[in-house]
MIBA-386659 format. One record per residue: residue in three letters; x, y, z of N, C-alpha, C in turn. Coordinates in pm, whole numbers, padded with zeros to 5 digits, always signed. Example, Ala and Ser with C-alpha at 12.3 -4.5 7.8 and 13.67 -1.06 7.14 Angstrom:
BEGIN
ALA+01319-00569+00780+01230-00450+00780+01320-00330+00780 SER+01285-00225+00708+01367-00106+00714+01290+00003+00787 
This chain:
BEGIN
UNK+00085-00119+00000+00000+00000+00000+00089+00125+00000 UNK+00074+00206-00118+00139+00345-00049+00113+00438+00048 UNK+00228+00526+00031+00194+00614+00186+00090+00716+00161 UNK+00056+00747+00051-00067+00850+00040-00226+00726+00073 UNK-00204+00641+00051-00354+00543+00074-00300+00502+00183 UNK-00217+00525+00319-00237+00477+00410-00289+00642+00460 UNK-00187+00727+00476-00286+00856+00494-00434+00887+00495 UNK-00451+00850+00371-00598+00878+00366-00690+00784+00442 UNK-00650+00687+00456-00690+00586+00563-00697+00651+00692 UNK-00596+00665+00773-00561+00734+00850-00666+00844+00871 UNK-00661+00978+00824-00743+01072+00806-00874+01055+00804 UNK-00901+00926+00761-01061+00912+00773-01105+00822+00848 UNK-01008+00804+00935-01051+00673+01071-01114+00568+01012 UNK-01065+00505+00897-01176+00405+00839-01106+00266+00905 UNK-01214+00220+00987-01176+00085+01051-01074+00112+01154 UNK-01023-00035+01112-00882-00074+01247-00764+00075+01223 UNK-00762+00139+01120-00701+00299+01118-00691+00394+01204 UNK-00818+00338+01300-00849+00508+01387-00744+00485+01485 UNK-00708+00332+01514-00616+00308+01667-00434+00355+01615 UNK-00405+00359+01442-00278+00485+01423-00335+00629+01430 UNK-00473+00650+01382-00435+00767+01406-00444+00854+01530 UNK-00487+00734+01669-00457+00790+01779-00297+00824+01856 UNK-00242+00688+01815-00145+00676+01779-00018+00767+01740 UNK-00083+00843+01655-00012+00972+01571-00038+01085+01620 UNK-00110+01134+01737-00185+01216+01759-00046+01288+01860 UNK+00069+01233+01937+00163+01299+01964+00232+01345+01846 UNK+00306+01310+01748+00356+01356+01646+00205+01477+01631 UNK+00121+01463+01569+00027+01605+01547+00061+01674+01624 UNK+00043+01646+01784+00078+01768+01874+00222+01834+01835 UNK+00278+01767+01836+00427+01848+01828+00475+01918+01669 UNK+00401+01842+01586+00357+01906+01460+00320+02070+01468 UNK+00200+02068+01528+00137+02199+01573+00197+02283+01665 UNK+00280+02271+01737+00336+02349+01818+00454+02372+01748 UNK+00494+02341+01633+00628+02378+01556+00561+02478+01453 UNK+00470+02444+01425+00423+02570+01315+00367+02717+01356 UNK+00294+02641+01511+00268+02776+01581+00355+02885+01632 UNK+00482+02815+01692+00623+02873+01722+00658+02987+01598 UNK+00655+02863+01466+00693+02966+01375+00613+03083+01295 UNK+00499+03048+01317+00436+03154+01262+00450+03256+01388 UNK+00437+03251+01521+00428+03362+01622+00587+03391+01577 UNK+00664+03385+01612+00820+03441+01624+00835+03512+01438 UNK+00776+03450+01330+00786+03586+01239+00707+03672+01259 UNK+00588+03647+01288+00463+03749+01302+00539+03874+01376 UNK+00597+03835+01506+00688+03923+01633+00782+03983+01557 UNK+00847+03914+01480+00980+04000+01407+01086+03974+01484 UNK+01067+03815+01517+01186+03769+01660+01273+03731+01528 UNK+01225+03634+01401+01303+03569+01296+01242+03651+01175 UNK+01331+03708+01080+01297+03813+00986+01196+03755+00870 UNK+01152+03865+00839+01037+03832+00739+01091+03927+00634 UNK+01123+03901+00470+01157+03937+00375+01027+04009+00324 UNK+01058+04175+00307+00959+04237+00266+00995+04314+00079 UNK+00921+04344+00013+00960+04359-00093+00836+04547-00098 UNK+00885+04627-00211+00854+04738-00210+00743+04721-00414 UNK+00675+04616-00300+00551+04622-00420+00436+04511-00351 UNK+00317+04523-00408+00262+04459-00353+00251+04278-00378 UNK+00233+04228-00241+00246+04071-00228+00119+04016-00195 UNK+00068+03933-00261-00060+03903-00240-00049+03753-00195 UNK-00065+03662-00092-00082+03513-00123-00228+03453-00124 UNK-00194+03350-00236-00331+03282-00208-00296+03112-00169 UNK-00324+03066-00023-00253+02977+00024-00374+02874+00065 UNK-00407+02812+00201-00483+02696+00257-00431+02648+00360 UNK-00473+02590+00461-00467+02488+00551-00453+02386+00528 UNK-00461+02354+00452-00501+02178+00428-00445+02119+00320 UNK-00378+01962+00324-00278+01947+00188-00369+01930+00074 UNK-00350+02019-00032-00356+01967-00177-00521+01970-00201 UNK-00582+02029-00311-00721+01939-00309-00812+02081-00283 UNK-00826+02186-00278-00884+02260-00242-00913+02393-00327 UNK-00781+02408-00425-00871+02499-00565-00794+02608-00517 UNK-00688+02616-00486-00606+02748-00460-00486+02769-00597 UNK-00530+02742-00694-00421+02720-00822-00536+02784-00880 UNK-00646+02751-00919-00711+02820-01014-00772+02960-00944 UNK-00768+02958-00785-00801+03110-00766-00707+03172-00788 UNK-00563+03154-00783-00483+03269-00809-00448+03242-00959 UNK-00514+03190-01079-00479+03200-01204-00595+03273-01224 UNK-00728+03329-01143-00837+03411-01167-00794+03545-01111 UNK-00753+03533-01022-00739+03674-00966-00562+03727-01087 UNK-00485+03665-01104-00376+03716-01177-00440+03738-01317 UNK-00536+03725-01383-00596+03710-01494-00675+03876-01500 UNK-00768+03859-01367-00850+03975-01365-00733+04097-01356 UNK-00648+04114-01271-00527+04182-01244-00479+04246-01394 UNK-00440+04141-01447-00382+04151-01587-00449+04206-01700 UNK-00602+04199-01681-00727+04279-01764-00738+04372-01719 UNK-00672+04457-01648-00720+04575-01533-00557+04665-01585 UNK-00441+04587-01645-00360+04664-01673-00243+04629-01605 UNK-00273+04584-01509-00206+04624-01365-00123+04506-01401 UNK+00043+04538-01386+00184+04443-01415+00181+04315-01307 UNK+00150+04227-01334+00171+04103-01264+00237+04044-01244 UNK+00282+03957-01177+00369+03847-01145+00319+03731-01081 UNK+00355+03622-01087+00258+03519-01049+00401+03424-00988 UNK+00434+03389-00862+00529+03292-00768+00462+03142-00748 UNK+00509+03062-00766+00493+02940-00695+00590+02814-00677 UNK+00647+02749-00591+00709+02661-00561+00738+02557-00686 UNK+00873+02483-00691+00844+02423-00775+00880+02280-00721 UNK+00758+02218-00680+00806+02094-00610+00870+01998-00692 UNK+00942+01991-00784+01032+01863-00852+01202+01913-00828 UNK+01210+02043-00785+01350+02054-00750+01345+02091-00621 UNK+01465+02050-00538+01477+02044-00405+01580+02201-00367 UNK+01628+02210-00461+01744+02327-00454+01805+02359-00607 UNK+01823+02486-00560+01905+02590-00687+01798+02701-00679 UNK+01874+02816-00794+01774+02959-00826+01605+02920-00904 UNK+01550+03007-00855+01431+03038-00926+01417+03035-01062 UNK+01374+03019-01114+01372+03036-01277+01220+03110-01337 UNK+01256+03156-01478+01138+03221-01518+01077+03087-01586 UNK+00922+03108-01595+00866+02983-01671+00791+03055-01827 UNK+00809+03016-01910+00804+03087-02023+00641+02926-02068 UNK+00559+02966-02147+00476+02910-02180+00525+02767-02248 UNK+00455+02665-02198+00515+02523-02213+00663+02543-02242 UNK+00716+02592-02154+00896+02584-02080+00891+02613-01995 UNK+01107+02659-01983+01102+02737-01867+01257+02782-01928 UNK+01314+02883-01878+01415+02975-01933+01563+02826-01871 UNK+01564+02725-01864+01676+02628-01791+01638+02597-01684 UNK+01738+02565-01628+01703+02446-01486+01605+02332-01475 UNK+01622+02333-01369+01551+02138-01364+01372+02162-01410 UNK+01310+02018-01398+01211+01970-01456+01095+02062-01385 UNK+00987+02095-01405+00889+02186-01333+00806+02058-01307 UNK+00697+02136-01143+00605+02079-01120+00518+02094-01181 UNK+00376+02068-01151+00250+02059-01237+00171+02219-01243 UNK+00217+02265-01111+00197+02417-01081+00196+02543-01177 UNK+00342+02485-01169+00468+02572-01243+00442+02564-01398 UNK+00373+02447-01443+00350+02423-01603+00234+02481-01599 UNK+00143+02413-01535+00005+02500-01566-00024+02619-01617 UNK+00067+02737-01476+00009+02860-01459+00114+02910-01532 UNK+00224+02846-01598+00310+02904-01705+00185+02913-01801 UNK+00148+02809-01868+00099+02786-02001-00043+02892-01994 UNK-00112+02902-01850-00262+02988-01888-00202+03079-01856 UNK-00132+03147-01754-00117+03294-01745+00011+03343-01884 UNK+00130+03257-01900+00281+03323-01961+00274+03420-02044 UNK+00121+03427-02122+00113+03549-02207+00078+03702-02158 UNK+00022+03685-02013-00025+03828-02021+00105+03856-01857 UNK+00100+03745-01761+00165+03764-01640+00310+03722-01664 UNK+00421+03735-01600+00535+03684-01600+00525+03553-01471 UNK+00554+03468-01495+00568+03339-01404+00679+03309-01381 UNK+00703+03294-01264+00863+03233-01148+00831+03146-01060 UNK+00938+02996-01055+00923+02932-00984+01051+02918-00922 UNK+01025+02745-00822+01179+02789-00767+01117+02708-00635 UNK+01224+02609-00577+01210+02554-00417+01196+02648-00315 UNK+01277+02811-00340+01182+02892-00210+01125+02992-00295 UNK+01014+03045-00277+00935+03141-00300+00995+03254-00256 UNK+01019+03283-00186+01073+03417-00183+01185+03490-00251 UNK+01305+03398-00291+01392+03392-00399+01336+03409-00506 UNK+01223+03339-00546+01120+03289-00681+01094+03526-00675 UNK+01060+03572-00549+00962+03668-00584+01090+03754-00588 UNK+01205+03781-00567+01294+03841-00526+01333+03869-00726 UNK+01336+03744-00759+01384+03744-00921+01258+03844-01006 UNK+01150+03804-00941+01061+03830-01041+01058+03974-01031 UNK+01057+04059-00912+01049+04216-00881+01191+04249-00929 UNK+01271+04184-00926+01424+04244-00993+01412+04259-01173 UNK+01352+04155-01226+01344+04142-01358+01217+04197-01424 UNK+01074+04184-01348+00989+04228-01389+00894+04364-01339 UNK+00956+04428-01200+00925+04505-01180+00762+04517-01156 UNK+00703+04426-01120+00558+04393-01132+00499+04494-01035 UNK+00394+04540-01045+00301+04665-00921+00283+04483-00822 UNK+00211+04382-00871+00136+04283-00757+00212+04147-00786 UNK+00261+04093-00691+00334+03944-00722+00218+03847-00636 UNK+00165+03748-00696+00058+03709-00640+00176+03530-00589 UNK+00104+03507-00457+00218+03356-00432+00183+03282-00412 UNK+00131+03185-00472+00029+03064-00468+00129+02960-00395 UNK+00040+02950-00297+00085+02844-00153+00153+02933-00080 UNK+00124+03046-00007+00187+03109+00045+00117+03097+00196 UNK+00077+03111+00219+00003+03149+00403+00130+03044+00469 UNK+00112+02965+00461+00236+02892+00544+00388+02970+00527 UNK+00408+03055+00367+00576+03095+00403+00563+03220+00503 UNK+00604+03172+00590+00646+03270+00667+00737+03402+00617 UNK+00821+03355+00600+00955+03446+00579+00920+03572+00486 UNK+00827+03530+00421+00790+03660+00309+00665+03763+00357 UNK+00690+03819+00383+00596+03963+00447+00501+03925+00319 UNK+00349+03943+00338+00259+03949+00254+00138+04057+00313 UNK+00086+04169+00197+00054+04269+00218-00113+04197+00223 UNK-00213+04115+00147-00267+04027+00174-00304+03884+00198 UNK-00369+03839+00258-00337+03707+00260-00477+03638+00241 UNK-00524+03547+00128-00680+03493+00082-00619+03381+00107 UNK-00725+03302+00192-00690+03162+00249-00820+03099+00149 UNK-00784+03013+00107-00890+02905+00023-00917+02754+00101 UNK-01087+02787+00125-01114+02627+00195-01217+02574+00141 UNK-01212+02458+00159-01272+02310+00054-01429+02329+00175 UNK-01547+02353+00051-01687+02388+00109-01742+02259+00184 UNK-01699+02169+00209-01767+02057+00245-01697+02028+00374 UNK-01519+02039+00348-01482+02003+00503-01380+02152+00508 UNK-01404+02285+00572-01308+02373+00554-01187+02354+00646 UNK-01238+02261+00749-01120+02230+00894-00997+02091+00819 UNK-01004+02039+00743-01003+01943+00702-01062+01784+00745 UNK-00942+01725+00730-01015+01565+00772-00938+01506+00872 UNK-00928+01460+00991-00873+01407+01070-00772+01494+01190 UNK-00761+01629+01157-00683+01731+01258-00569+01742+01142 UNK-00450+01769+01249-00311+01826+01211-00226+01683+01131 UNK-00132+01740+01042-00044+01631+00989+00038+01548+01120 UNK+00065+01431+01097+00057+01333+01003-00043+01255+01044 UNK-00139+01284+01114-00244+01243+01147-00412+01246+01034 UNK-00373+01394+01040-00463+01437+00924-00469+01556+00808 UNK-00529+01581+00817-00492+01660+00622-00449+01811+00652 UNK-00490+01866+00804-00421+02007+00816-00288+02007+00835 UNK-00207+02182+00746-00099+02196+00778-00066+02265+00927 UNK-00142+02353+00980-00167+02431+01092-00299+02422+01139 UNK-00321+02461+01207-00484+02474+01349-00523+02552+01288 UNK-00684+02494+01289-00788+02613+01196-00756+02732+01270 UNK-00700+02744+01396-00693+02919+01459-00675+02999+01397 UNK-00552+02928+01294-00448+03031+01209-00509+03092+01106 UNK-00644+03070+01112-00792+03159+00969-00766+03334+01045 UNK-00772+03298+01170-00773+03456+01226-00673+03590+01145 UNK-00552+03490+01122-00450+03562+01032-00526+03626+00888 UNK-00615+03501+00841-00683+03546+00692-00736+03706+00651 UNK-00709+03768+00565-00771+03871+00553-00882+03888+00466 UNK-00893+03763+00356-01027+03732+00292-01043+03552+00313 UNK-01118+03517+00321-01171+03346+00325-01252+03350+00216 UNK-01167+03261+00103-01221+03196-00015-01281+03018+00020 UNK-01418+03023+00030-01488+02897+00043-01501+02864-00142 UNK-01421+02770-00161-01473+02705-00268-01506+02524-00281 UNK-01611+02482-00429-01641+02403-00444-01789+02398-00369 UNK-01846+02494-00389-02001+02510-00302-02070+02452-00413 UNK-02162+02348-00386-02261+02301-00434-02414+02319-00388 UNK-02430+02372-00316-02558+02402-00246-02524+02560-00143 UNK-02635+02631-00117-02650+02718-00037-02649+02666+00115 UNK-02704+02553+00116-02695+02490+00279-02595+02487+00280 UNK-02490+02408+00149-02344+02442+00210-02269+02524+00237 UNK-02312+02641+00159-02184+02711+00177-02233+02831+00333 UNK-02375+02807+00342-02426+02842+00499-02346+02755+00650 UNK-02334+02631+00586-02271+02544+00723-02132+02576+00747 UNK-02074+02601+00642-01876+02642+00590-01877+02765+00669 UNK-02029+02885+00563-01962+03022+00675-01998+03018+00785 UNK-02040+02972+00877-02081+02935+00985-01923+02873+01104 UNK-01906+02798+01006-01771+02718+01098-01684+02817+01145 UNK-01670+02866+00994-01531+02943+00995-01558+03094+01059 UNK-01650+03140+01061-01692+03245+01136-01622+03244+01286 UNK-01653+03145+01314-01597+03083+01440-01461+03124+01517 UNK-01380+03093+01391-01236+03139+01387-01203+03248+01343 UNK-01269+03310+01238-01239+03467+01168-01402+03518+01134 UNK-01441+03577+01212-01587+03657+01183-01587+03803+01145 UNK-01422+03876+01087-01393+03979+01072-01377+03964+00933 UNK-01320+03901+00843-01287+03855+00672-01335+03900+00646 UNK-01384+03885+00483-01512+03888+00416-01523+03793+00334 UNK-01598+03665+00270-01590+03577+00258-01623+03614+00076 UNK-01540+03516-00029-01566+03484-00128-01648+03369-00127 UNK-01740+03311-00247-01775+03144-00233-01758+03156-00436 UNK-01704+03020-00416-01713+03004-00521-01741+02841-00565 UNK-01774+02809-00702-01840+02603-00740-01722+02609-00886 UNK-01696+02503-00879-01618+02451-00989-01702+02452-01085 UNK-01692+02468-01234-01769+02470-01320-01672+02386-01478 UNK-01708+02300-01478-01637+02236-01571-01664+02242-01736 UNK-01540+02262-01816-01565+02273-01953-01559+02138-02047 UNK-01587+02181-02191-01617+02024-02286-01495+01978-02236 UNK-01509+01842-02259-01342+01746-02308-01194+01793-02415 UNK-01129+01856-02406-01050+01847-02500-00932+01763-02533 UNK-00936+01828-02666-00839+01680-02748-00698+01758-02714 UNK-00580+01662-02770-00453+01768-02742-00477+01901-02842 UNK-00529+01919-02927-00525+02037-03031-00582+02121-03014 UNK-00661+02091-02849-00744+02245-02807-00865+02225-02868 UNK-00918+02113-02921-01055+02124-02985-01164+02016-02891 UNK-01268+02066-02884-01371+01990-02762-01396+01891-02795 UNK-01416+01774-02736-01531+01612-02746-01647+01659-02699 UNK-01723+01533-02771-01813+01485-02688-01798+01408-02557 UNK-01908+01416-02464-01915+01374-02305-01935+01173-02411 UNK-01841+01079-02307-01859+00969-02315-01818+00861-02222 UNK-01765+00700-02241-01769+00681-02142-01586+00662-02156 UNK-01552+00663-02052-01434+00694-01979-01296+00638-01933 UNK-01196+00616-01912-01112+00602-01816-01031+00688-01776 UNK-01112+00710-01637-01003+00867-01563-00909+00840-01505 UNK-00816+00922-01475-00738+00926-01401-00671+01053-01308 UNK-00640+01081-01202-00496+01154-01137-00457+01148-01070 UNK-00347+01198-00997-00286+01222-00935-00300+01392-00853 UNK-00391+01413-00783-00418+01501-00703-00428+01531-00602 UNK-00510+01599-00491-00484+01629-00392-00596+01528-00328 UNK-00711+01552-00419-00843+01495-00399-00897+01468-00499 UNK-00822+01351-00530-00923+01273-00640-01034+01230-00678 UNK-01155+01212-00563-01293+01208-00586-01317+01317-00612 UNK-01281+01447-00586-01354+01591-00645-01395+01529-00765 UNK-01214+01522-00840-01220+01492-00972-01315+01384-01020 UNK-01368+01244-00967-01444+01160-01024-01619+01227-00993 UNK-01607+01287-00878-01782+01373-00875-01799+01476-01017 UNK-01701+01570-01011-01684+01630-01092-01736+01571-01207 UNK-01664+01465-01305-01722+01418-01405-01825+01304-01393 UNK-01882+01304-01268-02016+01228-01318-02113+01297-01310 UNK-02090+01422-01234-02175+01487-01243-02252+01618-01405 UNK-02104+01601-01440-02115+01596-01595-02177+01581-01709 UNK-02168+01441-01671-02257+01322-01718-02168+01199-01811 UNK-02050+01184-01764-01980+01118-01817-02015+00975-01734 UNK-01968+00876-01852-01991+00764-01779-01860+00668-01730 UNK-01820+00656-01607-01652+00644-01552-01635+00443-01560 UNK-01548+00421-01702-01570+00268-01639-01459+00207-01573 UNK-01344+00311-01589-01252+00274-01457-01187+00371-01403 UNK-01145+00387-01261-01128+00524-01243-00949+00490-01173 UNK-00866+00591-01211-00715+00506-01181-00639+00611-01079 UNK-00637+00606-00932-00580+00701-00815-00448+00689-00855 UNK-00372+00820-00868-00187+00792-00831-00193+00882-00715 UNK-00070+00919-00702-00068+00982-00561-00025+01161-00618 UNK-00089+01253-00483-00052+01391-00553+00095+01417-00606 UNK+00061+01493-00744+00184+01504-00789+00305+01437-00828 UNK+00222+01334-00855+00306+01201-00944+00322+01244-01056 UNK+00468+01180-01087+00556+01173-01185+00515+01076-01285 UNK+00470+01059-01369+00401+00932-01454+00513+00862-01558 UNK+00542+00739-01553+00630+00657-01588+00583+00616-01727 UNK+00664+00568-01812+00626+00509-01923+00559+00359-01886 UNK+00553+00312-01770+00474+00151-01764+00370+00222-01698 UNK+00332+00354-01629+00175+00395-01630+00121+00404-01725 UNK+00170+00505-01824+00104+00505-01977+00085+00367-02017 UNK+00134+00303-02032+00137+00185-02078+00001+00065-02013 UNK-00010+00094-01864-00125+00004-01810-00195+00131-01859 UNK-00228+00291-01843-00374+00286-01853-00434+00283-01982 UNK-00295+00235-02088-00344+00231-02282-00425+00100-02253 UNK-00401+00030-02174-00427-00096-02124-00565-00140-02091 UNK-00574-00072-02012-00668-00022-01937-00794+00046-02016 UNK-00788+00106-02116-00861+00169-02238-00952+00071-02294 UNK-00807-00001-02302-00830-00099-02417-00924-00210-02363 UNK-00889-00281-02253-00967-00365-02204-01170-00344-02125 UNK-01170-00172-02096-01296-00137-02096-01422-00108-02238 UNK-01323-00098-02315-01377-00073-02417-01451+00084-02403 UNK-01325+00172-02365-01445+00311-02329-01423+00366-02445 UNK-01402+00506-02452-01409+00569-02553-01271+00664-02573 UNK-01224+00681-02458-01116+00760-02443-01051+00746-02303 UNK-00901+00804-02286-00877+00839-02202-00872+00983-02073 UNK-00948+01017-01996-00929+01128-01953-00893+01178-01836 UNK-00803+01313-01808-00751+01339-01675-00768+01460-01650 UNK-00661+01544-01568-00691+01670-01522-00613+01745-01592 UNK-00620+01900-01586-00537+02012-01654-00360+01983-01546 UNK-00388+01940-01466-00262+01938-01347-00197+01785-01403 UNK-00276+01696-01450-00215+01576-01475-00154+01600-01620 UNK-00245+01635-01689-00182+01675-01797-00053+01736-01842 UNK-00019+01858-01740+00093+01901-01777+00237+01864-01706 UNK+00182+01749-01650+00316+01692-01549+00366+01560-01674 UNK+00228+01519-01750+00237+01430-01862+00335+01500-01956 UNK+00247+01590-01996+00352+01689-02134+00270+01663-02289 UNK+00274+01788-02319+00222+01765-02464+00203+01656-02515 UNK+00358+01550-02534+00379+01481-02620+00312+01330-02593 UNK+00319+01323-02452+00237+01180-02401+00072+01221-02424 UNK+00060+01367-02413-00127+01381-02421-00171+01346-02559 UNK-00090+01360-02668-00100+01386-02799-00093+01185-02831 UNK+00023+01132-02742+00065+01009-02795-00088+00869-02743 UNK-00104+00971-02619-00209+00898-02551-00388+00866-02633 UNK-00396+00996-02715-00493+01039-02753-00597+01049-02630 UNK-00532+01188-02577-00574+01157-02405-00680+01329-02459 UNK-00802+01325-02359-00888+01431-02320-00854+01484-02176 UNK-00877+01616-02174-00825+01679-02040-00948+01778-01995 UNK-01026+01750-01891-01108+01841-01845-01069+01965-01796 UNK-01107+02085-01879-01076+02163-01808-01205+02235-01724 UNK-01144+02305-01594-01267+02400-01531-01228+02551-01488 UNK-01326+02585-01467-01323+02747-01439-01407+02781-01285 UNK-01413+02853-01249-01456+02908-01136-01547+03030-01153 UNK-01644+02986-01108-01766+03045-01079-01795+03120-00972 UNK-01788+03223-00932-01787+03291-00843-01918+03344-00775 UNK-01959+03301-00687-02119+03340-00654-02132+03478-00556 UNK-02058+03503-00494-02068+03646-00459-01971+03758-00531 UNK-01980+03846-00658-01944+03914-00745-01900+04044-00625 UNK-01944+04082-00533-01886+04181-00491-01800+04178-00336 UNK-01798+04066-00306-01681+04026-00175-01545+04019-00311 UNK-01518+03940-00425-01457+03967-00524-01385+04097-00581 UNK-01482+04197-00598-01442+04292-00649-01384+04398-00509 UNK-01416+04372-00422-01361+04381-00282-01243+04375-00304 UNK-01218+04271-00246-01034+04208-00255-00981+04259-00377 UNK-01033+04289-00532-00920+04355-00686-00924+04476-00597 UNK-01040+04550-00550-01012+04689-00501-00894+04728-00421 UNK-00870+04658-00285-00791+04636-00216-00651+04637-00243 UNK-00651+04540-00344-00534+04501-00451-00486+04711-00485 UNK-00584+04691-00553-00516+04825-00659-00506+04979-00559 UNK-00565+04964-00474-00534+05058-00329-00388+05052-00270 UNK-00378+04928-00252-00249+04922-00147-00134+04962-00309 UNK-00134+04918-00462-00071+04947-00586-00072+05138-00531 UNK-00154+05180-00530-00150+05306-00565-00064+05384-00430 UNK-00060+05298-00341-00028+05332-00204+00136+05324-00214 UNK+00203+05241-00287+00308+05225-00283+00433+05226-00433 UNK+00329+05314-00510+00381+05367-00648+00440+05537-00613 
């Protein structure tokens, strides 16, 4: 069994599981008291916080992976970028462990090692209008990008946890169904820090709302912890199938796959669609896909007799053009739907206030 399906085990107390994850519940404690340490001692200015003379926006989370904080900050750097206003867009690049930041240029990157799924993505939708930098620390990543691009707003997707980088706002994004997560603190359960740390938030983005009861029970929780915010909500809204050439399918029946944070999103997601799923294939977040994966899920195609193969915009670009093209693979893409239009236009305001404040 791998270690992401014992996790999730774990996290969801399913069965004889719940007696590790009591088990684990010292490691959580001491988990949590290392993150709390560190967030109080930068907050204090006991351990320095790297400030930059433009504005820093993060859009970060509590909770690992799975929660839609990639496509809010490819919406908000988008709207930014229609507004005029010089962008920059930061994010980690989890496939290198060390070296400089690099610029990511649309399906590339200016050298250095292999990019994450992040780093390709929000190269390929934003690279034309935003400048994109990645890089194992973010703050290096933002340090390059204000040296080279001079941007008014560097937006830092996965940021609330970096400490070290002074951020002028901070939009925390939480999953509408469980915003605390599942099981408490790591390695126990899916949070990186104690819901406390919402108090820090200066906007709370609830996304993936499917109902009004839900997204009533979410603001409700979280109120709890931050009743000062102002809350975004937003529902995933998914587009046709496309082929590698950018041109749409028809809805049919299936073999999905990814490697995500939360892979049932992704299988609700398309049944709710109306696709019909006849095998559905878990890797673990942010897997690296091997030539004997391609290989079982051609396999795998073949033996359901579906119609195609299909995955995510994040799986896709960790694949690469050339396997989507070789696969004759479909890639769902989605967009975000935003149900309160003026907590939204709130936060761009904000944005272009603190711009004008420091031009």
């Amino acid at each position: 069994m791998r270690l992401d399906e014992v996790h999730k085990k774990v996290s969801n107390r399913e069965g004889s599981w719940l007696w590790i994850a009591w088990l684990l519940q010292p490691a959580a404690f001491l988990y949590l008291i290392g993150a709390s340490v560190n967030r109080f001692l930068r907050s204090r200015g006991i351990l320095p916080r790297r400030s930059f003379n433009t504005v820093v926006v993060s859009i970060g989370n509590i909770e690992v992976g799975g929660v839609g904080k990639t496509p809010v900050t490819i919406r908000i750097a988008r709207k930014l970028a229609g507004m005029g206003i010089n962008t920059a867009v930061v994010c980690r690049n989890l496939s290198a462990a060390k070296g400089p930041p690099i610029a990511v240029r649309p399906g590339s990157s200016s050298g250095g090692p292999p990019l994450s799924d992040e780093a390709i993505l929000i190269g390929r939708v934003l690279g034309s209008s935003c400048s994109v930098y990645t890089g194992p620390d973010k703050t290096a990543a933002v340090e390059r990008a204000v040296r080279e691009m001079k941007p008014a707003v560097v937006i830092v997707d996965d940021g609330f946890q970096h400490h070290k980088l002074k951020r002028d706002i901070d939009v925390v994004v939480l999953n509408a169904d469980h915003p605390f997560g599942q099981g408490g603190l790591l390695p126990a359960g899916t949070l990186r820090e104690s819901s406390a740390a919402l108090a820090n938030a200066d906007y709370l983005w609830i996304n993936g709302v499917t109902s009004q009861t839900q997204l009533s029970l979410a603001r409700r929780l979280i109120s709890a912890r931050n009743w000062k915010s102002p809350f975004v909500s937003s529902s995933v809204v998914p587009g046709k199938p496309l082929k590698y050439d950018g041109t749409s399918d028809r809805i049919g029946r299936v073999v999905a796959f990814c490697g995500i944070g939360k892979p049932q999103g992704f299988k609700r997601t398309l049944e709710k669609t109306g696709f019909e799923i006849a095998r559905f294939h878990i890797y673990p977040d942010h897997w690296r896909y091997t030539q004997n994966d391609m290989q079982h899920l051609m396999e795998s195609l073949r033996q359901s007799a579906a119609d195609y193969l299909i995955t995510t915009e994040k799986d896709a670009a960790r694949l690469g053009a050339g396997s989507v093209k070789a696969m004759n693979l479909r890639v769902l893409p989605i967009r975000l739907s935003v149900t309160d239009q003026s907590a939204e236009e709130e936060l761009l305001g904000n944005i272009l206030d603190l711009v004008e404040e420091k031009q």
